[in-house]
C-alpha positions as CSV (number, residue, x, y, z in Angstrom):
1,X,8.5,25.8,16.1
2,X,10.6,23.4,18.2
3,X,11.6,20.6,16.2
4,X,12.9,18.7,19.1
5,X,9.4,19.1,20.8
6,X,7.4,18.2,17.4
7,X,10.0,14.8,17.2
8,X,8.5,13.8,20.7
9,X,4.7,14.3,20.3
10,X,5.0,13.1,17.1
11,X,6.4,10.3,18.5
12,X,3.8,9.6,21.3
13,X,1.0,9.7,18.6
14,X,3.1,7.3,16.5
15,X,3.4,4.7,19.2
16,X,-0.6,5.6,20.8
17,X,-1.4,4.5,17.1
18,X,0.5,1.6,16.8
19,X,-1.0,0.1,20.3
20,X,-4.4,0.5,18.8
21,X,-4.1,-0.3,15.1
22,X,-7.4,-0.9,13.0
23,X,-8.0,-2.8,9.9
24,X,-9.2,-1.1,6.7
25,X,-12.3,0.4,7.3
26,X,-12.7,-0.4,10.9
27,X,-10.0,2.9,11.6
28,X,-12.9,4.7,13.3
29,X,-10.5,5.2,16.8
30,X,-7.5,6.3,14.3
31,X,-10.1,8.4,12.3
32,X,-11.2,10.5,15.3
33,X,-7.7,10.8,16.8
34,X,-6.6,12.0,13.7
35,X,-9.3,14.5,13.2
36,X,-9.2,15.9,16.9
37,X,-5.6,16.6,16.3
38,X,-6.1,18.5,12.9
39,X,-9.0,20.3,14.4
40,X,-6.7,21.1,17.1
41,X,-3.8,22.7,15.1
42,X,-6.4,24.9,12.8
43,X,-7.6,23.2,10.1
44,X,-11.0,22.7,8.5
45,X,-11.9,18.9,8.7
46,X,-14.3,16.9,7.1
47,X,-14.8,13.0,8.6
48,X,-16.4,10.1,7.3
49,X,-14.3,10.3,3.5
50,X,-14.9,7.0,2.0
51,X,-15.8,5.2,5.2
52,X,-13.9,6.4,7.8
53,X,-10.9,8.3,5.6
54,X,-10.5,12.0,6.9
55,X,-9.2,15.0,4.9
56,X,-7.8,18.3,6.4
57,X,-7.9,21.6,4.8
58,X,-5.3,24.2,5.3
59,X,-4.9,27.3,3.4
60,X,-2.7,30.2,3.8
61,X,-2.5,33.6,0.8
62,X,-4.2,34.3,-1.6
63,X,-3.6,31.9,-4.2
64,X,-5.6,29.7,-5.9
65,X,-3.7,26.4,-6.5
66,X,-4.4,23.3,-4.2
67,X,-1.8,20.1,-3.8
68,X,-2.9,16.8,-1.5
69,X,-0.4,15.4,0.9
70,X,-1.1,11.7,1.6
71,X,-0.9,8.9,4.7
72,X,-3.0,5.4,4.8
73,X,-4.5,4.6,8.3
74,X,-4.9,1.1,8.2
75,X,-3.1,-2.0,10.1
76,X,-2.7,-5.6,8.9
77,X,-4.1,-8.9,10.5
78,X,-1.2,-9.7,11.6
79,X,0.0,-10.8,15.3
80,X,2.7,-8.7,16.5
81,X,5.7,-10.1,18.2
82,X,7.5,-7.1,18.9
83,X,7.8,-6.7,22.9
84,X,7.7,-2.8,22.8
85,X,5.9,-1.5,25.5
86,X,3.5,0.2,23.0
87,X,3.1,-3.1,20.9
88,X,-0.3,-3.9,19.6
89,X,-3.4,-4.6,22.2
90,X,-5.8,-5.8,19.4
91,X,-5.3,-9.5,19.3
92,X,-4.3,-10.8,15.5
93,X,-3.8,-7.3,14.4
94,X,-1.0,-4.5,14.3
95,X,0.9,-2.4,12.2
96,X,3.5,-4.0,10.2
97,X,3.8,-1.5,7.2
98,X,4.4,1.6,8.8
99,X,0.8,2.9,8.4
100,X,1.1,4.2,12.6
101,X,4.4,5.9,11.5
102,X,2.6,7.5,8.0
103,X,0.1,9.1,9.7
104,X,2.1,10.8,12.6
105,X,4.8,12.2,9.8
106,X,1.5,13.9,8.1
107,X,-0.1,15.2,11.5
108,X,3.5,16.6,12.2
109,X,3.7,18.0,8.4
110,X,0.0,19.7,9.6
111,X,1.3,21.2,12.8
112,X,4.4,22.6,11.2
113,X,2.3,24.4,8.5
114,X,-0.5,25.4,10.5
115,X,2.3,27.1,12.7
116,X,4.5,28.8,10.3
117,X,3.0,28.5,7.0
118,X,5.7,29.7,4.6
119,X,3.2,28.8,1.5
120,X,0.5,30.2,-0.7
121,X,-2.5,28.3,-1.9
122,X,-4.5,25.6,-0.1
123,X,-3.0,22.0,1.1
124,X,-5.1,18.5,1.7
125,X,-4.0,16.4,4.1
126,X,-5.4,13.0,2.6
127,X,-5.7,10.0,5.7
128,X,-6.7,7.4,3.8
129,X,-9.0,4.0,5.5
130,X,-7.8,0.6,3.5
131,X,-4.9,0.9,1.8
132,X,-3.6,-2.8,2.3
133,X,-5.8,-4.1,0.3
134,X,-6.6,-1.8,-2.2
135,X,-10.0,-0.3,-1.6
136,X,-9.6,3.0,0.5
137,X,-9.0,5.1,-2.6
138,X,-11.4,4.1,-4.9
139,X,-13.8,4.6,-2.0
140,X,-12.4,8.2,-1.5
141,X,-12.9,9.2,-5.2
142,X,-16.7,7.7,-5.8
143,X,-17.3,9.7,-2.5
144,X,-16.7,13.0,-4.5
145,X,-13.2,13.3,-2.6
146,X,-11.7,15.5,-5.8
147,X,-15.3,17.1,-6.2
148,X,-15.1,18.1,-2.3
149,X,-11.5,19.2,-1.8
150,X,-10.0,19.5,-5.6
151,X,-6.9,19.6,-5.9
152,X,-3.6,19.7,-8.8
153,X,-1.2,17.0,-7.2
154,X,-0.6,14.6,-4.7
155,X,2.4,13.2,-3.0
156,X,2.9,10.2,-0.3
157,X,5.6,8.7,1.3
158,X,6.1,5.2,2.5
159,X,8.9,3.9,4.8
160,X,11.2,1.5,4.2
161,X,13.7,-0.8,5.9
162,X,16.9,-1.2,4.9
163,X,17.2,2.2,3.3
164,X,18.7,4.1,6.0
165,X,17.3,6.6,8.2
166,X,17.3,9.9,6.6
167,X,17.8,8.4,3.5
168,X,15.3,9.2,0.3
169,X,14.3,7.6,-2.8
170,X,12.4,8.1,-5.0
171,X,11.9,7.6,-9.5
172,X,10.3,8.4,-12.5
173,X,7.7,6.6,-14.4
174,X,6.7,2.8,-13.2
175,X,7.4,2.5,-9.4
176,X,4.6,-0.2,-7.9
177,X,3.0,-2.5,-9.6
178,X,-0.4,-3.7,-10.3
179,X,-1.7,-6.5,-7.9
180,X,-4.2,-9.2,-9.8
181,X,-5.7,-12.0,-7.4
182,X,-7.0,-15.5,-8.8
183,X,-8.6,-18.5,-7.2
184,X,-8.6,-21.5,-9.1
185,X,-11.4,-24.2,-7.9
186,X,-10.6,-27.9,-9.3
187,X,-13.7,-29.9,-8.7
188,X,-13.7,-33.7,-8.9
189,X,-14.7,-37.0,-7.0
190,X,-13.5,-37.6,-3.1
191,X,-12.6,-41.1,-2.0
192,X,-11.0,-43.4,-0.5
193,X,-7.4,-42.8,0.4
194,X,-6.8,-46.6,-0.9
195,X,-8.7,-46.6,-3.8
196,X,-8.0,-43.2,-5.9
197,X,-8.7,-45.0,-9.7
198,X,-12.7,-45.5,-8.3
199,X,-12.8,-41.1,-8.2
200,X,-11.3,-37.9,-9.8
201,X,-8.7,-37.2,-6.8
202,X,-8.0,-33.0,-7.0
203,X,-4.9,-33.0,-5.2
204,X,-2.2,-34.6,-7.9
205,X,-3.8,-31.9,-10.2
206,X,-3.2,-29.2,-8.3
207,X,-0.1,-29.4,-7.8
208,X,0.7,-30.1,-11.4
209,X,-1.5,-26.9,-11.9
210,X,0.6,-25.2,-9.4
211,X,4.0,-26.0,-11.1
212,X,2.3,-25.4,-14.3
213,X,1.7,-21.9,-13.6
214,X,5.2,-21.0,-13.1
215,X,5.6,-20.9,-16.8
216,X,3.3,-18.0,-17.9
217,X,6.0,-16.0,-16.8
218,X,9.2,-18.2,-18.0
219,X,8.0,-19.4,-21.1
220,X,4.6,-17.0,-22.0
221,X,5.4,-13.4,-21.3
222,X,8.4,-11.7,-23.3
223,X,11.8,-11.2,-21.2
224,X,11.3,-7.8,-21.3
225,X,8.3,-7.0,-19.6
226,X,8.0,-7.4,-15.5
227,X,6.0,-10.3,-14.4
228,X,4.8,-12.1,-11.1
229,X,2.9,-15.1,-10.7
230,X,3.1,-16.8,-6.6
231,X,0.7,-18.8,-5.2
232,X,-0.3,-18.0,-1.6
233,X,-2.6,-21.1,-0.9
234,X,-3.3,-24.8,-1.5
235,X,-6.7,-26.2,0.3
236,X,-8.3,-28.9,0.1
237,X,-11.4,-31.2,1.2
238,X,-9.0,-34.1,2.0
239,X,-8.3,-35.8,5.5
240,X,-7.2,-39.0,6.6
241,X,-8.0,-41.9,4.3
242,X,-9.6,-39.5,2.1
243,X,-8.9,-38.3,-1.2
244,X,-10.1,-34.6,-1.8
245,X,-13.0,-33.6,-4.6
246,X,-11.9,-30.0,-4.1
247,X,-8.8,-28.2,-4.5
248,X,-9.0,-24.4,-4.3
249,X,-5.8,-22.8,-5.3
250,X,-5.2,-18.8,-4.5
251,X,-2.8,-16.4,-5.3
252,X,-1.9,-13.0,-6.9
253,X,0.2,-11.4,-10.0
254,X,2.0,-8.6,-10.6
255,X,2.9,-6.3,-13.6
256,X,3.0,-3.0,-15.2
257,X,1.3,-3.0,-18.4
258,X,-2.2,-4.0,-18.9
259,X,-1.2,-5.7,-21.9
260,X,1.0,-7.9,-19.6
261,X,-1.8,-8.5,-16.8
262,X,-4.7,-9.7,-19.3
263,X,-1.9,-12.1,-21.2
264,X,-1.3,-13.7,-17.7
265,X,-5.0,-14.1,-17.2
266,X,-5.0,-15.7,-20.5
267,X,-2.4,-18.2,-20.5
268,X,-3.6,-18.8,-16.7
269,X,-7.3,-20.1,-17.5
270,X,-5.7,-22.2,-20.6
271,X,-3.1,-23.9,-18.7
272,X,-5.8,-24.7,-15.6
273,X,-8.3,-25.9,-18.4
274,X,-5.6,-28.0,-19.8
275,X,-4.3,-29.4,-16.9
276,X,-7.7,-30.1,-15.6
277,X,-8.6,-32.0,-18.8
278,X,-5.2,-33.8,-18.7
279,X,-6.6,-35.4,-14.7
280,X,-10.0,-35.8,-15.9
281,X,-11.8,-33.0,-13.5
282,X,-13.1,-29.5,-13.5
283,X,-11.7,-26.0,-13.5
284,X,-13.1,-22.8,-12.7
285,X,-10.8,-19.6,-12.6
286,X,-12.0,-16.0,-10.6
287,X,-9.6,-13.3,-12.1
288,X,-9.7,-9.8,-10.5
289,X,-7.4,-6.7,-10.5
290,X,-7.2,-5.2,-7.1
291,X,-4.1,-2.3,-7.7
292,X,-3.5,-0.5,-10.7
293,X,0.4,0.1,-11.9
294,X,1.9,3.3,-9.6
295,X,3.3,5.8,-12.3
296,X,5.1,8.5,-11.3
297,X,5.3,12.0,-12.8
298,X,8.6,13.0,-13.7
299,X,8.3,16.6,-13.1
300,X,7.1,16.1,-9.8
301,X,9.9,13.2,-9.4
302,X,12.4,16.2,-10.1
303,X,10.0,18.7,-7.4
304,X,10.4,15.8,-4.8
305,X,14.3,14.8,-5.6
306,X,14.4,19.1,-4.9
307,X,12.2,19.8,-1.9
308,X,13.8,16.9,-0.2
309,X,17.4,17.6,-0.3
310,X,16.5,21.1,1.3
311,X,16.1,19.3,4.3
312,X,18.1,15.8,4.6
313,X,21.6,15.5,3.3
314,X,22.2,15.8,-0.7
315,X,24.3,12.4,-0.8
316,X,20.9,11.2,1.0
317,X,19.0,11.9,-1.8
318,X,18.5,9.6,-4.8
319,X,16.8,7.6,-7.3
320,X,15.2,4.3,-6.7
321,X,17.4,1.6,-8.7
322,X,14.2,-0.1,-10.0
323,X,10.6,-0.4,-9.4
324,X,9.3,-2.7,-6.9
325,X,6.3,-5.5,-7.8
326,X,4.8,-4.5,-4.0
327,X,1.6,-2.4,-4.9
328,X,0.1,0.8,-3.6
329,X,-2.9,2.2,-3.8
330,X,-2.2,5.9,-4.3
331,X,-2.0,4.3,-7.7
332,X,-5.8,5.4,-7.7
333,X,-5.1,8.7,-6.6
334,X,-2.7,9.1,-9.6
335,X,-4.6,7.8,-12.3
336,X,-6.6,11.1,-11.4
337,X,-3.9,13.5,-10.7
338,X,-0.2,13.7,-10.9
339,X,1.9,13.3,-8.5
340,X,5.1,11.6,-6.9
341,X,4.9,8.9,-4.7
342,X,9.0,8.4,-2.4
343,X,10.5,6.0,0.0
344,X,12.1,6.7,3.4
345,X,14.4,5.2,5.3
346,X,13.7,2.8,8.1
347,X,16.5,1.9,9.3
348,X,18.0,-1.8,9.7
349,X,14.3,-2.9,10.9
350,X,12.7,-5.8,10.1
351,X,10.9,-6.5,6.9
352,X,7.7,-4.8,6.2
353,X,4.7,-7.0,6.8
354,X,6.7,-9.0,9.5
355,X,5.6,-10.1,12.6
356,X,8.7,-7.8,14.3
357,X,8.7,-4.6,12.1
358,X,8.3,-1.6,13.8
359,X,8.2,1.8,12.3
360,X,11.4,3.6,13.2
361,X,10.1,7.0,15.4
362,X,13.7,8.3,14.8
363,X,12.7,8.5,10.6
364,X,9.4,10.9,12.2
365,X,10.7,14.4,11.9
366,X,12.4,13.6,8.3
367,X,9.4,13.0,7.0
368,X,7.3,15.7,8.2
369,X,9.9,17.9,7.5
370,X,9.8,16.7,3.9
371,X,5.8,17.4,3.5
372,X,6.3,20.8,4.5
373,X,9.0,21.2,2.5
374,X,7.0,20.1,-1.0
375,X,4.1,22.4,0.1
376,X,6.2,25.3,0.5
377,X,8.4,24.3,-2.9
378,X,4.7,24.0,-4.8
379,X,3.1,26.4,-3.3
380,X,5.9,29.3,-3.3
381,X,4.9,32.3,-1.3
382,X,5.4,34.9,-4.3
């Protein structure tokens, strides 16, 4: 096949994508254009995964082993800023984490092997809806999605600026890391902006509550162990010459042990009880987990370090200094199966989730390359 001429289609689907993202669960346009394009290049298809997730089937030999290759679909609210000529036409949203750039590396992996196969056994290309914010897998799995189309192992990739392009990274063990959210209500008594000893103000007690919080990880959670707690939002019932009676304080919190996330739950609803005694009003505290911990297999870490450096440079190859406290939610998918889960280089663009970032098409035919090149390393003709 004609690299050269895979590079430039997949590069038109890349850029069709991002001019038309979707947010999770609404990736019905991105669904279909996916599936007309695997149907296209040979492959069994099955729609409607989860919502509006699709999953290709591609088998080749006789063998009897299956492995899942995986891309999310999904864009971010976000308004774009880029000036591209392909830059999002869906007001407030776009893709600012590469999703448009995942998805195109996985059709081209699916062209490339329908085309010269080179493997034995059966392949699932995974397009997963809602990845952003942690739902698309689970939705996947409770819709039978390992009953439907089983299979051994699974591997994704992400991009990633600042690691160059044709660069890959990749390590064993803890890689992302669980996402918890919380939203802390603070209920009092509103009033006049002149007169705050006649009510129980919220406002002075959420923002001790908000420093307050920055100690569960200073002072509460041991040195060793990897913890996060930001808040995202402050809001209030407040306005001009009035005191607020509500304060609703949001965030999230990260980790990598489960013994780490339910102590920062803990010393989270002791400190807003306490502090919310201490200023005489009301706290309620919402704790949820929304991403579980990504652990990589380290034999599969070793298949992916391998496979890769078959097709970009060896000095390119290498392993990740340290895990990140971003999350991912083929988490889900490994908590099932094993797997390996790798970062590729985007260049000197800007940050993910940033107003600017755009996927880097010239990081497109590295990554396909590398899909076919784990299928064909797992799923060895002979």
């Amino acid at each position: 096949m004609d690299q050269q001429e895979l590079h430039r289609e997949m590069t038109a689907w890349r850029q069709d994508l991002h001019a038309h993202p979707e947010f999770g669960f609404e990736e019905k346009r991105t669904a279909a254009f996916v599936a007309d394009k695997l149907r296209a290049f040979g492959l069994e298809v099955a729609e409607g995964v989860g919502g509006t997730g699709v999953v290709g089937t591609l088998t080749r030999g006789g063998g009897n082993r299956a492995i899942a290759l995986r891309a999310d679909m999904d864009a971010l609210r976000i308004p774009e800023e880029g000036t591209a000529a392909y830059r999002s036409r869906t007001p407030g949203v776009m893709h600012a984490c590469g999703h448009d750039g995942h998805t195109a590396m996985l059709l081209g992996a699916a062209k490339l092997l329908a085309g010269e196969g080179g493997f034995d056994g059966t392949v699932r290309f995974i397009f997963q809806p809602a990845e952003e914010w942690g739902r698309g897998a689970l939705a996947m799995l409770d819709d039978g999605l390992l009953e439907r189309f089983p299979f051994e192992e699974i591997f994704g990739l992400h991009n990633m600026p600042g690691l160059p392009i044709g660069h890959f990274e990749t390590r064993i063990g803890p890689v992302m890391s669980a996402e918890d959210n919380f939203e802390i209500v603070l209920s009092g008594l509103g009033g006049h902006a002149a007169r705050p000893h006649a009510g129980q103000e919220t406002l002075v007690a959420a923002c001790a509550l908000v420093v307050n919080l920055q100690t569960i990880v200073s002072r509460r959670l041991s040195p060793a162990d990897i913890g996060v707690v930001s808040v995202r939002e402050l809001i209030t019932d407040g306005t001009r010459n009035a005191l607020p009676g509500l304060a609703r304080i949001l965030g999230d919190c990260r980790s990598f042990r489960p013994e780490v996330s339910a102590a920062i739950e803990q010393e989270m609803r002791r400190i807003a009880e306490g502090t919310a005694q201490a200023y005489n009003v009301a706290a309620e505290v919402t704790y949820t987990r929304e991403f579980v911990p990504l652990i990589n297999d380290a034999a599969l870490v070793d298949e992916a370090l391998a496979a890769a450096r078959t097709v970009l440079a060896d000095d390119a190859v290498g392993i990740a200094a340290e895990p990140m406290t971003a999350s991912e939610d083929l988490a889900r998918f490994l908590a099932e199966v094993p797997g390996c889960f790798a970062f590729l280089g985007n260049g000197n663009s800007a940050p993910l989730h940033n107003p600017s970032y755009d996927f880097n098409d010239e990081g497109l035919l590295h990554g396909a390359r590398f899909h076919a090149a784990i299928v064909r390393r797992r799923l060895a003709v002979g």
